[in-house]
N, C-alpha and C positions, 0 to 999 in steps of 0.2 A: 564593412571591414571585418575579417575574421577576428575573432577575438582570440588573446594569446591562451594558453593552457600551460600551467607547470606543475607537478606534481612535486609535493613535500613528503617528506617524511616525520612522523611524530612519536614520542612513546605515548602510548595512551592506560598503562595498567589501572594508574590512580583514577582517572578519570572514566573509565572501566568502572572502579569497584563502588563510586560514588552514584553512578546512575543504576547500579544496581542495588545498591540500600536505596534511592529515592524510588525507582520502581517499587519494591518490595514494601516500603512506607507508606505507596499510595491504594494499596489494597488493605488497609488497616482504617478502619472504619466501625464507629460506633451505629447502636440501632436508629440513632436519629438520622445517621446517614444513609440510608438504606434506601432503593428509590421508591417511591412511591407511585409506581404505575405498573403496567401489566410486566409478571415477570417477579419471581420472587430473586433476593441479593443474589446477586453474581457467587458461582460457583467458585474456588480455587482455580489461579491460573491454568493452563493444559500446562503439564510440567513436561521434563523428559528435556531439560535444557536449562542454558544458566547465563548472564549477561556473560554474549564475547566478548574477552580479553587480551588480546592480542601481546606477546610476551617478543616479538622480535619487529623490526621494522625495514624494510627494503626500499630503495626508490625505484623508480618507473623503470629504469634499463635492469632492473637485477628479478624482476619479474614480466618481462616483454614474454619470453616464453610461454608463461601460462595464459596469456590474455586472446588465445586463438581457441584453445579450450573452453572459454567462458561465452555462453549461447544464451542465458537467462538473467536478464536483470530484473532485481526486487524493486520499489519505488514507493517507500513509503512518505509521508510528506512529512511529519511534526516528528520529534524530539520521543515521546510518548511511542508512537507506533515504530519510529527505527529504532527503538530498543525491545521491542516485542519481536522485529524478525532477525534481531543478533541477539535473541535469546535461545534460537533454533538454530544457528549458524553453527557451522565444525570449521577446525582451519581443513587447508588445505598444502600439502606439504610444507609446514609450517606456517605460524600465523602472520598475516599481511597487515597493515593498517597505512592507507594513503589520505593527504588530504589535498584537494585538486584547486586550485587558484585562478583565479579570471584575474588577470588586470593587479594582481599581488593582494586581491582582496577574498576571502577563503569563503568559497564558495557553498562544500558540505563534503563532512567526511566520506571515503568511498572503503568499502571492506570487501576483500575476494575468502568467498570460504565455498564449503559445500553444504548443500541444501537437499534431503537426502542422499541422493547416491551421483550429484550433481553439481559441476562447480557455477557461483551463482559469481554475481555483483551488486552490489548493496549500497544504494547512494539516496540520501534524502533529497527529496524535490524543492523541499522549502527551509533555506536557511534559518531565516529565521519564523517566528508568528506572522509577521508582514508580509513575507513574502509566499503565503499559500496560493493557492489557485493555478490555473491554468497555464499563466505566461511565463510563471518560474518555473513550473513543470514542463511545459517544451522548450525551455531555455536551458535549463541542468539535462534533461535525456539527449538533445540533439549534439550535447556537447560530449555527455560518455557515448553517444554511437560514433562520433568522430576517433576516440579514442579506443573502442572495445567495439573492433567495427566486425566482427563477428557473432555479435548480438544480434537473436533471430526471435525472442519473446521480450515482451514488458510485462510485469504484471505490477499494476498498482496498489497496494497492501494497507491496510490500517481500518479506520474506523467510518461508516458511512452514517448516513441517518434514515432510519424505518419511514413509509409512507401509509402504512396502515396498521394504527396502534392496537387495534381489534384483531386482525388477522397474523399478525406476527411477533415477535419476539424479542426482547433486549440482547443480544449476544448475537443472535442469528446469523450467520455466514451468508451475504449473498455473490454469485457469481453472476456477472456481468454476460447480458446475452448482445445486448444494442447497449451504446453507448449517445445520448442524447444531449448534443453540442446545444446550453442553452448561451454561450456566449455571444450570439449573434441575433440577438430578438429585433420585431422593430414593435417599437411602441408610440403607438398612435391611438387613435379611435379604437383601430384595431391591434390587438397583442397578441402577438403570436412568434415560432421560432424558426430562423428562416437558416441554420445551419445543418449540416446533413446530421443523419441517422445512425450511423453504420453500425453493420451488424461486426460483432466479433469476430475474428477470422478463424477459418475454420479448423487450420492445425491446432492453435491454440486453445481454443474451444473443447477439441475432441480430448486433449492435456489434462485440461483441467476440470475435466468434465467429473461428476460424484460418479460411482459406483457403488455397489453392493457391499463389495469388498471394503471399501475407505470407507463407509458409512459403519462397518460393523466395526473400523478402528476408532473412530472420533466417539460412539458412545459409551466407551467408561468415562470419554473427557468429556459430557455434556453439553457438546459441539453439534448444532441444528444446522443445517447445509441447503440451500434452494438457489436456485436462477432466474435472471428476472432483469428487466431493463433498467438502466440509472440515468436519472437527470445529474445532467451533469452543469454547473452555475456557476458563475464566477465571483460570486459571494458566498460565507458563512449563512446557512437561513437559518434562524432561530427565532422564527413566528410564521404559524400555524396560516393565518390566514397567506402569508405568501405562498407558503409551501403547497396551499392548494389550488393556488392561480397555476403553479405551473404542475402541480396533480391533475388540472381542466384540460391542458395542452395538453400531457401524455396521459391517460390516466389507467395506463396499463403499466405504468412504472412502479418498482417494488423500492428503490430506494434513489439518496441524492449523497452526491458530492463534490468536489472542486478541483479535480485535478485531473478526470477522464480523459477529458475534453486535450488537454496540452500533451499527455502522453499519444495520444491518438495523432494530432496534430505533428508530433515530433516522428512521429515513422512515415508520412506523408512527403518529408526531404530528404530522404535517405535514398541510394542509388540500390541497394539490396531489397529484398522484402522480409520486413519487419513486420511482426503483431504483437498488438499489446489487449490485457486484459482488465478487472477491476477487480479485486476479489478483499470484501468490506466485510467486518462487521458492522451490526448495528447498535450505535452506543447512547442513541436516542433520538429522538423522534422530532426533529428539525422546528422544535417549539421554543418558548421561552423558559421552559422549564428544565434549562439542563442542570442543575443545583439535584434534581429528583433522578436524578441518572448519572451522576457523575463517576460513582463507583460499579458502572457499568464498562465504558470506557477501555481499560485498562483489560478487562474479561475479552472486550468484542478486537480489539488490536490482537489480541495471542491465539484468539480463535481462528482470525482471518490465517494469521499467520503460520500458524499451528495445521492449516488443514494444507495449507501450499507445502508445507515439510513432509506430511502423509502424503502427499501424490506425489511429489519426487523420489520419495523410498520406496513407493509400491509399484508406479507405473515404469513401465521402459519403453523412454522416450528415442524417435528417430530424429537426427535434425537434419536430414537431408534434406 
């Protein structure tokens, strides 16, 4: 049975300015909080933006116009990292704020603004902490490509976890090259992952690919940039010895996260051709030690985000 869709409208200034004091509160940290692993304290956020605020409200029929414009949906999953990519958000002819409803129960706010030089869509995957992973993620994107069905990119945005604490970095940006569905293992004797691989598509790919050029913008912000394949799990891992059973399965993978996997899945029922990406930082190291990394976090979300706002203001993109 289709499921119903309505769109509300809400003022959000206050609730605006509240999550930008607790953003701004949670990068204040004494030397006992500092992490204690490879990787000296997180730099100051990448600035050059400020929590959106959206100052007017429309409902669905007073913006139907611009939703034929809008080709790029953002997809961060928690609370923390959808406030790091409407830290980089502009409006766009004026400020929008919708909140989109399943069944009269509110799903997750959605924000139309521009992202560079690009008008985007900005909808969290995971209402609430319970609801991360995979199957709220193809359940929230399948329902805005019904809605914003001009949607021709996903990019999944926020925080990943590093797979090799030696060779890489707290903060680090990785772009998604293969995307590794580990939702479907079988466990038996033998353990292994029996869901496809797929590599990233290749308009999207070529998009978001680094350059010369974006790499000489991201170092005043002390933003590290690389590509690399992500396990992608339908759990939280926070122990080391898990994270290397399945570092055994792929072990050319650079990091892990939970949502790859259901954004991928969700351009699979579409009648268009859709691509989606990952593009994470690394806010720690898929151990039990995330207390040692916590004020890492909040750096690797603005980063990820921070670098998709550099490519959309420098590259010019075709979406034919």
């Amino acid at each position: 049975m289709l499921l119903l869709c309505s769109l509300y409208t809400i003022l959000a200034s206050k609730q605006g300015h509240k999550n930008e004091q607790e953003s701004d509160d949670e990068q204040e940290s004494s030397d006992e909080d500092k992490p204690k692993t490879k990787g000296k304290s997180p730099s100051n956020l990448p600035d050059d933006g400020e929590i959106y605020k959206p100052d007017s409200t429309k409902n669905f029929k007073e913006i139907e116009r611009f939703v034929k414009d809008v080709k790029i949906l953002l997809a961060p999953a928690t609370e923390g990292e959808e406030q790091a990519v409407l830290r980089y958000l502009k409006p766009i002819n004026g400020d929008k704020y919708f909140r989109i409803s399943i069944y009269g129960h509110k799903v997750s706010d959605i924000y139309i603004g521009k992202y560079g030089k690009y008008p985007v869509v900005v909808v969290k995957t995971a209402p609430s902490q319970h609801n991360q992973g995979p199957v709220h993620a193809a359940i929230v994107i399948t329902k805005m490509l019904e809605i914003f069905t001009e949607i021709k990119y996903i990019v999944g945005v926020g925080v990943c976890y590093g797979m090799n604490k030696g060779k890489q970095k707290l903060g680090e940006v990785i772009i998604s090259t293969i995307l590794c569905d580990f939702t479907n293992m079988r466990e038996g004797l033998e353990r292994y992952q029996r869901s496809a691989q797929p590599s990233v598509g290749l308009a999207i790919k070529n998009i978001f690919e680094l350059t010369e050029e974006i790499r000489e913008k991201l170092q005043p912000k002390s933003i590290i940039v690389n590509d690399g394949i992500y396990i992608c799990t339908p759990s939280l891992i926070d122990n080391d010895q898990i994270k290397e059973e399945y570092k055994n399965i792929r072990i050319d993978a650079k990091a892990g996260e939970m949502e790859g996997a259901g954004l991928v899945a969700a351009t699979e029922y579409t009648t268009k051709t859709v691509e989606a990406i990952v593009i994470k930082g690394i806010g720690d190291w898929g151990d039990d030690d995330k207390d040692a990394t916590k004020t890492w976090k909040p750096f690797a979300a603005h980063a990820a985000a921070y670098y998709i706002k550099t490519v959309l203001e420098t590259k010019t993109i075709s979406f034919d």
